[in-house]
Steps between C-alpha positions, in 0.01 A plus 500: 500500500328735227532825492152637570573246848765761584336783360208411787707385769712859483133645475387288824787609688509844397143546599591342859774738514296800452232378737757426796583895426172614516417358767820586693436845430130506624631327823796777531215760428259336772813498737618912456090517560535346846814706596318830441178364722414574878338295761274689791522233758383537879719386780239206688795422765856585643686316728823606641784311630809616619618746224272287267154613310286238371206684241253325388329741201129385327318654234284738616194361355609155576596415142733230413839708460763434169686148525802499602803262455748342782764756569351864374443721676286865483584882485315700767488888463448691805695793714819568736429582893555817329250492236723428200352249229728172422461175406640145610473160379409231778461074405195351536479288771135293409486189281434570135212335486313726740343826341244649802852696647859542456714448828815735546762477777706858561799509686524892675872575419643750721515735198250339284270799370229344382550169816464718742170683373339170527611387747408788759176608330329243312190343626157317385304655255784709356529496119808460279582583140711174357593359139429197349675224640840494281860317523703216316653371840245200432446143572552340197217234385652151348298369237494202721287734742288622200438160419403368853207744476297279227622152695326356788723434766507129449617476180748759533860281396810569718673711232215719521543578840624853620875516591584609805595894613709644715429843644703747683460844676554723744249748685298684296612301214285210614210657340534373131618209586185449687303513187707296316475216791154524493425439129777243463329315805202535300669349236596156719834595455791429786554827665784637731502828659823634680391833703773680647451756806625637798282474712218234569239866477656588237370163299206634312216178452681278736215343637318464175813362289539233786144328458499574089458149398798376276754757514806413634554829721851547663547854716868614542533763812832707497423635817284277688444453895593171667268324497435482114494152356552567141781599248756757612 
């Protein structure tokens, strides 16, 4: 190999070097950009259950809202019972691939500051202050999945095909895994979901996670009544 070979492969690489920086830096840039933005979003339903608050937010002028992945979640800014201003992250609940509104589910903790204003005053037409969707708890794409997009389903081989995942939470903590079920069912890929509870009230999408086609959905009660057929 000559010389001036080396001289231009150092160059190449070099060059692909700095350009992996650059762009790296822009992204980092565009992400600090996001943290620092607000969303005005308006409050189109609530639905309580048990100690449970579903919120489902829109824009205001019924503008697509920022993407968001499986597994973040959102800040929302608002006041105390008392009037004090705080913040508090909350998982969003919607598949990723839906943009018209993000879907929250708040548990009112006894002693939850921020729970508990929700939950007793929040109604229809209110508006919220929230961030950008943010988070690393994410579901992670394969390149298998990234592949699958550009492959009709027919000519998809079997080593292309999603591997199977196993999901697992308790109360409130259902709602990322939610997400992630969603776009991994979107995804063909085998899906189990283990939800914990006490109570058959207490299991939040029940109903819904029963008739979802292709997830394999197994409720554990800890306190259930006697005449509940599932897992104990």
């Amino acid at each position: 190999m000559s010389s001036t070979t080396i001289i231009l492969a150092l160059v190449l690489l070099l060059s692909l070097y700095l350009a992996y920086g650059i762009a790296d830096g822009l992204q980092r840039r565009w992400r600090q950009w996001q943290q620092r933005q607000r969303l005005t979003l308006v409050v189109s339903r609530v639905r309580r259950q048990q100690d449970m608050l579903k919120i489902w937010l829109r824009h205001p002028a019924g503008q697509a809202l920022p993407s968001a992945k499986a597994g973040q979640h959102i800040l929302l800014y608002g006041k105390d019972l008392k009037g004090q201003p705080l913040s508090r992250a909350y998982s969003l609940v919607q598949d990723s691939k839906r943009r018209h509104h993000y879907l929250l589910a708040v548990k009112a903790e006894p002693d939850g500051r921020m729970s508990q204003a929700l939950f007793q005053t929040l109604k229809a037409g209110d508006h919220l202050h929230s961030s950008w969707p943010k988070g690393h708890f994410l579901l992670r794409t394969r390149w298998q999945q990234t592949l699958n997009k550009y492959l009709p389903k027919q000519w998809r081989p079997r080593c292309l095909r999603g591997r199977p995942l196993v999901l697992i939470g308790g109360g409130i903590g259902i709602t990322p895994m939610l997400a992630m079920a969603l776009q991994a069912l979107r995804q063909q890929r085998p899906v189990m979901l283990c939800y914990q509870a006490r109570t058959e009230k207490d299991l939040l999408w029940h109903r819904y996670l029963q008739r979802l086609p292709g997830l394999d959905y197994r409720p554990v009660l800890s306190q259930p009544h006697n005449d509940w057929p599932g897992a104990r």
